[in-house]
C-alpha positions as CSV (number, residue, x, y, z in Angstrom):
1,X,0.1,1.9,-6.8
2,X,-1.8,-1.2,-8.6
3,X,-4.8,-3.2,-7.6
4,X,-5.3,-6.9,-9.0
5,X,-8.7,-8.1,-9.8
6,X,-8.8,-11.7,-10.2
7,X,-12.1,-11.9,-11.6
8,X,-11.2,-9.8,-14.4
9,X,-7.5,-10.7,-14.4
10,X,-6.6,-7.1,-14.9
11,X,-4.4,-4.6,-12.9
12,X,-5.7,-0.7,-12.6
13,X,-3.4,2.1,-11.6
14,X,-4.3,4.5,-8.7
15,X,-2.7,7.7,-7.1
16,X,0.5,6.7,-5.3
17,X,0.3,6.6,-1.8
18,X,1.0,9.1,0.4
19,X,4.1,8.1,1.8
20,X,6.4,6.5,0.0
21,X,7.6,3.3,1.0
22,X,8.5,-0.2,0.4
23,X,8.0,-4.0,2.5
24,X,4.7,-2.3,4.2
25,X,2.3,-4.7,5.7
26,X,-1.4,-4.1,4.5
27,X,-4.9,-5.2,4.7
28,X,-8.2,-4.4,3.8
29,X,-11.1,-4.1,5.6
30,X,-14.7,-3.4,3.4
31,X,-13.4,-0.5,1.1
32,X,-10.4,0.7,3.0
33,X,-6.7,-0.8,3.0
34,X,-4.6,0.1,6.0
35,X,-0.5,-0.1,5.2
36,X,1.8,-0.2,8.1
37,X,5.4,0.1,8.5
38,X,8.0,-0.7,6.0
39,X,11.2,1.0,5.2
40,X,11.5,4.3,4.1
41,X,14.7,3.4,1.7
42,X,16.0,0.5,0.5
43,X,18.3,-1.6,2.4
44,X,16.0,-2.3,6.0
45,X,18.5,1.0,7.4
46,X,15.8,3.3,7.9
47,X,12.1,1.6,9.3
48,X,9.1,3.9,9.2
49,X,6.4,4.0,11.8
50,X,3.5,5.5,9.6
51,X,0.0,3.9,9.2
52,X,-2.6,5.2,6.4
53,X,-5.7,4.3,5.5
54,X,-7.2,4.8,1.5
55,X,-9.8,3.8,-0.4
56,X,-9.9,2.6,-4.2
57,X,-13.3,3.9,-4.8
């Protein structure tokens, strides 16, 4: 997983995320970003029902 900071123009790598997945919906809220859904392979066949939270920090 990548993080953009636009005041620095740079990406920084983190620790994947837990679950695997891909077309997840996310937001952040103070330090935490919440990612919901998306599909667990490619193709839209398979939809997963997992929500995380994470921090960066």
């Amino acid at each position: 997983m990548e993080s953009y900071d636009p005041a620095a123009d740079t990406w920084q790598q983190h620790a994947p995320m837990p679950t695997p997945r891909h077309a997840v919906a996310a937001v952040s809220i103070d330090d935490w970003v919440y990612v919901a859904g998306g599909g667990a392979v490619l193709g839209g066949g398979v939809q997963s029902s997992v929500h995380e939270a994470f921090t960066l920090a």
